[in-house]
TIFI-615372 format. One record per residue (C-alpha): x, y, z; residue in three letters. Coordinates in steps of 0.5 Angstrom, whole numbers, plus 500, padded with zeros to 3 digits. Layout:
REM TIFI-615372
(atom (X Y Z) "ALA"),
...
//
This chain:
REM TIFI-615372
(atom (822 326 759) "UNK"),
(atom (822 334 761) "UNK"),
(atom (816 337 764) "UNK"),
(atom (814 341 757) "UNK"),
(atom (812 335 753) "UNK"),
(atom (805 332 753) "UNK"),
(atom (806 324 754) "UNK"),
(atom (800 320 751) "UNK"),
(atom (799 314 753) "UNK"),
(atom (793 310 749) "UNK"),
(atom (792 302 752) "UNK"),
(atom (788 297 752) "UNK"),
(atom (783 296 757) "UNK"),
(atom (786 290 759) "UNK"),
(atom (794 293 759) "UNK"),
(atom (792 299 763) "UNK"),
(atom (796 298 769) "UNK"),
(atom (802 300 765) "UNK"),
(atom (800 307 764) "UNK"),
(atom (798 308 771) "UNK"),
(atom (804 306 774) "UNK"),
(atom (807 311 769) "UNK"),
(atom (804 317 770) "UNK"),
(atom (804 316 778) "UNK"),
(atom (812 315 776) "UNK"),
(atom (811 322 773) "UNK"),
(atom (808 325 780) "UNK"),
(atom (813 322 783) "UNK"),
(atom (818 326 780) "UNK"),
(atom (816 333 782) "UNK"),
(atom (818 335 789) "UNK"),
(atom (814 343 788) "UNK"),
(atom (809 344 792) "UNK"),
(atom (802 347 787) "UNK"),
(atom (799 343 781) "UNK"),
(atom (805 339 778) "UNK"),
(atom (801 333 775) "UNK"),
(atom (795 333 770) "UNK"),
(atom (793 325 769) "UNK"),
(atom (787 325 763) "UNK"),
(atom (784 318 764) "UNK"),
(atom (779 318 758) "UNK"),
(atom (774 313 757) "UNK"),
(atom (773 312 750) "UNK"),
(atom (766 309 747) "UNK"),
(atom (762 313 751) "UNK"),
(atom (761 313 759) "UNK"),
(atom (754 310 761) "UNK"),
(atom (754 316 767) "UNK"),
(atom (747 314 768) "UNK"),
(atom (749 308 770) "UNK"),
(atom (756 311 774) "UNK"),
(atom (753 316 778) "UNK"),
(atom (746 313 779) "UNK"),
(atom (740 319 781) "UNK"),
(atom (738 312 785) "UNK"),
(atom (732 316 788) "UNK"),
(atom (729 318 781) "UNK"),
(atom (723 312 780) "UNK"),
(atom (724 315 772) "UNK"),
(atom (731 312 773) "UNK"),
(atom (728 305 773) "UNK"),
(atom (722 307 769) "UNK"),
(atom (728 308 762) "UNK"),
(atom (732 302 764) "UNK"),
(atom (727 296 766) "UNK"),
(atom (734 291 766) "UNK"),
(atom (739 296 766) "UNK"),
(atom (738 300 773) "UNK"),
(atom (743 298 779) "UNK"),
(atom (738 297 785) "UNK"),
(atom (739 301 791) "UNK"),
(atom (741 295 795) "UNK"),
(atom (747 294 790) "UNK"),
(atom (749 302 790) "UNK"),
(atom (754 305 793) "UNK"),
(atom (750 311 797) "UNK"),
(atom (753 318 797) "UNK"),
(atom (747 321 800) "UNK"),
(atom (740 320 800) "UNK"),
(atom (739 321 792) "UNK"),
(atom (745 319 789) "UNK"),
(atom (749 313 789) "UNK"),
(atom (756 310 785) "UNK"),
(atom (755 303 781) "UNK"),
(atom (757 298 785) "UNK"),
(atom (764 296 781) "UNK"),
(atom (767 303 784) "UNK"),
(atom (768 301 791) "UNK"),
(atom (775 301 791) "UNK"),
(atom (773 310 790) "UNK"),
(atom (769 310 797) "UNK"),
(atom (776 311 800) "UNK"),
(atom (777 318 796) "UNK"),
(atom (769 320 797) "UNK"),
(atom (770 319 804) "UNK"),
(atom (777 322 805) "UNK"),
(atom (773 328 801) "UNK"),
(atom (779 328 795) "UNK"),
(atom (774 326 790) "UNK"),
(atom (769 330 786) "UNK"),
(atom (764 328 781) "UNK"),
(atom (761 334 776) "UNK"),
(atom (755 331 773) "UNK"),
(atom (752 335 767) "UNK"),
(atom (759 335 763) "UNK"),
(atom (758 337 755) "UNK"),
(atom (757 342 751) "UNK"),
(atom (751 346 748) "UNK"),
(atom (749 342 741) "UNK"),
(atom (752 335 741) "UNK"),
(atom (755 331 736) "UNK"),
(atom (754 323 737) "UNK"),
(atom (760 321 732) "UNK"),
(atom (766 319 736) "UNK"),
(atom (771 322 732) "UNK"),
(atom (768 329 732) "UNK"),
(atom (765 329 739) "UNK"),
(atom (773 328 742) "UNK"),
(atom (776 333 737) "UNK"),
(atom (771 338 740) "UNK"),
(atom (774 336 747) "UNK"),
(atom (781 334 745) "UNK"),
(atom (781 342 741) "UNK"),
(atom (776 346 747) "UNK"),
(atom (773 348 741) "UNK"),
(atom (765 349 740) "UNK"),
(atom (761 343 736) "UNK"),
(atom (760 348 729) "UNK"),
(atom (768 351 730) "UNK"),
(atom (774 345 727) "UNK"),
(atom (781 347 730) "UNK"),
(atom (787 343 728) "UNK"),
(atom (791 344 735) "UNK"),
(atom (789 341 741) "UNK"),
(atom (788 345 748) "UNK"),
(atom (794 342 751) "UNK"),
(atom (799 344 745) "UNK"),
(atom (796 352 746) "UNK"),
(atom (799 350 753) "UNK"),
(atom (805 350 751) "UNK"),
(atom (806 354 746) "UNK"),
(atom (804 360 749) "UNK"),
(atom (805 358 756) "UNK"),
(atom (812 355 760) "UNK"),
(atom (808 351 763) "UNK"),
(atom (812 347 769) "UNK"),
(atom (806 342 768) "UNK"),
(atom (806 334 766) "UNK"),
(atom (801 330 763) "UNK"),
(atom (800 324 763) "UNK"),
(atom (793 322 758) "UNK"),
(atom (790 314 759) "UNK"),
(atom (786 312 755) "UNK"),
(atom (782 306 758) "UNK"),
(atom (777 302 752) "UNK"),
(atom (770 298 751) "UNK"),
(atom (765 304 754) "UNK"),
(atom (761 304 747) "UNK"),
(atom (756 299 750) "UNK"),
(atom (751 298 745) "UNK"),
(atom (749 292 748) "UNK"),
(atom (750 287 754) "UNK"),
(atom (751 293 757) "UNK"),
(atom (751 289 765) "UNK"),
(atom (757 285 765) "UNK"),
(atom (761 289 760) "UNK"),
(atom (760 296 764) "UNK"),
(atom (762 294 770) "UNK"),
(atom (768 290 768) "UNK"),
(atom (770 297 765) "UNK"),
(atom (768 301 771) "UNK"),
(atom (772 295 776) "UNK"),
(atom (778 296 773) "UNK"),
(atom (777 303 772) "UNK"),
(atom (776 304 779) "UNK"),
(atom (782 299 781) "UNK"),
(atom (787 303 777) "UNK"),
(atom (784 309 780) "UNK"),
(atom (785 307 787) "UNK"),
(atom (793 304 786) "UNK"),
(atom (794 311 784) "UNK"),
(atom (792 314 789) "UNK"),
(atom (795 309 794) "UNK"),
(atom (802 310 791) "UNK"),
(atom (801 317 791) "UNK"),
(atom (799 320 798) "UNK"),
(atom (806 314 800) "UNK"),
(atom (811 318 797) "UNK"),
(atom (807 325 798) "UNK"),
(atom (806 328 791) "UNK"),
(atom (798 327 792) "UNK"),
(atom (797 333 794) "UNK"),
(atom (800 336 788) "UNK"),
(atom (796 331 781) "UNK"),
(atom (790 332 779) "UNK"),
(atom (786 326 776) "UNK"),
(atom (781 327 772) "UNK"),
(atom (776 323 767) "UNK"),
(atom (773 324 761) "UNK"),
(atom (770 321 755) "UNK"),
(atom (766 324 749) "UNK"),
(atom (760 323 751) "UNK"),
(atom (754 320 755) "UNK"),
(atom (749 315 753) "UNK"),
(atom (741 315 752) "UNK"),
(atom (737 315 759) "UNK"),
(atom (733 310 756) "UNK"),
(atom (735 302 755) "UNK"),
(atom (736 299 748) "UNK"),
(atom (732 293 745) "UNK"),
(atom (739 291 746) "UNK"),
(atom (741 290 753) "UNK"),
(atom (744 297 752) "UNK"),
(atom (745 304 750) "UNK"),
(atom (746 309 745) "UNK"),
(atom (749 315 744) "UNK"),
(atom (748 320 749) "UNK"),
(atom (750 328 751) "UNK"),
(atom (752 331 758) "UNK"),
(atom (755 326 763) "UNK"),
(atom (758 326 771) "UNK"),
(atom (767 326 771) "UNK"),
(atom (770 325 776) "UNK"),
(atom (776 329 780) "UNK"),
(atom (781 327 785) "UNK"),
(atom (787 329 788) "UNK"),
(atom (790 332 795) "UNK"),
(atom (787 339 793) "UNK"),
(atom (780 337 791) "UNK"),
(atom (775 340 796) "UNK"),
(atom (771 332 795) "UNK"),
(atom (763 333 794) "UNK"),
(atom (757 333 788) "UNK"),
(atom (758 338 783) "UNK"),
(atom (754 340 776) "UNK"),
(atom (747 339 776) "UNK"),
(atom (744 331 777) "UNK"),
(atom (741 328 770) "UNK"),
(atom (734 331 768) "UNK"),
(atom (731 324 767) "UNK"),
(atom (725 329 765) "UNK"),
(atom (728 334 760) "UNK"),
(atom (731 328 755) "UNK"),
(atom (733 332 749) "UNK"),
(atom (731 329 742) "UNK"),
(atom (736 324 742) "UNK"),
(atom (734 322 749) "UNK"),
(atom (741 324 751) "UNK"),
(atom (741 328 759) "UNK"),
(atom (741 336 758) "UNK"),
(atom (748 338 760) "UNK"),
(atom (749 343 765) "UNK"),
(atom (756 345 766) "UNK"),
(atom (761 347 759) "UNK"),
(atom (766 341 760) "UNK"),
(atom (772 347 758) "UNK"),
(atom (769 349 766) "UNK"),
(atom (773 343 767) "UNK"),
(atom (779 345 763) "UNK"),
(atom (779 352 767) "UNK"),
(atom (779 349 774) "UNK"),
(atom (785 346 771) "UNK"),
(atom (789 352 769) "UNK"),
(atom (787 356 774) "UNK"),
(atom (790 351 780) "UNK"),
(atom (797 349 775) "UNK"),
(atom (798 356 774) "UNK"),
(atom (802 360 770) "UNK"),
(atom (797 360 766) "UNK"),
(atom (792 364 762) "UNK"),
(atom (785 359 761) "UNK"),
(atom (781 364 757) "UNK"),
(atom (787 365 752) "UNK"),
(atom (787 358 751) "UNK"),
(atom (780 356 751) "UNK"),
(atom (778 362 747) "UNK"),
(atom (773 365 752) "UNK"),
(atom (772 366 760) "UNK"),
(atom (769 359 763) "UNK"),
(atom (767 360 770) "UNK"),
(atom (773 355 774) "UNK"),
(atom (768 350 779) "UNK"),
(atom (770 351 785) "UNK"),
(atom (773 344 787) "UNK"),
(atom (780 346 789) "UNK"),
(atom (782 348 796) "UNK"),
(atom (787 354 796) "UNK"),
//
């Protein structure tokens, strides 16, 4: 597989150490010293991210989510506010190390809650009312010698309708497991400093729990970014628990083509606003 190609990995959730071990053989590969390895882990369904990364210290929070609300003392306390889902233990080691960055806030203006097309706005870096054909990935490499490999995972069951409890962190623990398995393996052999890993999932969920045991349809949600190069702390803006929109979906704060610019302007060679159809503002998560 040469550096051009795009290698798209779409596995069960219960078959995706497979497709970590090939994208981390891929990192592997590269002995360049700048961006080298772009890893898309997309969580298909749509992240409860209120549930991922938890405004713990909200008393809305246990308000909207009587059953489904993480207790402080079950989180994972990243500061005096803010605290992961206990399942992602295995990422402290990131957050401490300062290689791991959370974006909270990540959608796009006027959402759509079809899973279909809200994933073609994401995989197309195109507006909610604009339908493109090609994917920001293949204007990458057609317009660009791009000397970047991705790898994209795709990791299933995160539409959770309902039972949500158990079956969001059993998602949330094998994401977590696989993600510090990568890591691990990656900073041995050097080529850590050279990946960039970053979640995405099309979109979040209602702050308010269903009758269901679960959630429905949302809008903006927290990602993650690691890597060696990734100046580790909180990002975006913290779910608005008092401007829920209509659909009582988290009001977005940071465009996710943001995300995508990060990316282009740390792999380089490369032309964000070409490739996005617009100047967005890189996040400033990277060390030079």
């Amino acid at each position: 597989m040469n550096r051009r190609q795009f290698l798209s990995i779409a596995g069960a959730f219960a078959g995706c150490a497979g497709s970590i071990s090939d994208a981390c053989a891929i990192a592997h590969s590269d002995t360049s010293s700048s961006i080298r390895s772009l890893v898309l882990v997309d969580l298909e369904g749509g992240n409860d991210a209120l549930n991922t990364v938890i405004p713990i210290a909200d008393a809305r929070y246990r308000v909207l989510r009587p059953h489904l609300a993480i207790s402080r003392d079950r989180a994972l306390m990243l500061d005096e506010r803010t605290a992961l889902h206990p399942s992602l233990l295995p990422l402290m080691s990131a957050w401490r190390a300062r290689d791991l960055a959370i974006v909270q806030g990540v959608g796009y203006d006027a959402p759509n809650r079809s899973h279909f097309r809200s994933r073609q706005i994401w995989d197309t870096a195109s507006h909610a009312d604009e339908y493109r054909a090609d994917g920001w990935l293949d204007r990458v490499n057609e317009f660009h010698a791009s000397s970047v490999t991705v790898s994209r995972i795709t990791l299933h069951g995160f539409d959770t309708h309902e039972n949500q409890l158990d079956r969001h962190a059993a998602r949330l623990a094998g994401l977590a497991s696989q993600l510090a398995s990568l890591r691990a393996s990656l900073i041995a052999s050097g080529a850590w400093s050279r990946t960039l890993v970053m979640t995405r999932s099309e979109f979040g969920r209602t702050a308010r729990e269903n009758a269901a045991g679960g959630t429905d349809h949302g809008a903006a949600a927290a990602h993650f970014m690691m890597g060696g190069r990734v100046r580790g702390g909180l990002f975006g803006m913290p779910p608005q628990l008092d401007r829920l929109d209509a659909d009582g979906g988290l009001p977005v704060g940071v465009d996710f083509r943001r995300l995508y610019a990060t990316v282009l302007d740390a792999c380089g060679q490369v032309d964000s606003s070409s490739i996005l159809g617009a100047r967005f503002e890189p996040l400033r998560i990277l060390r030079v």
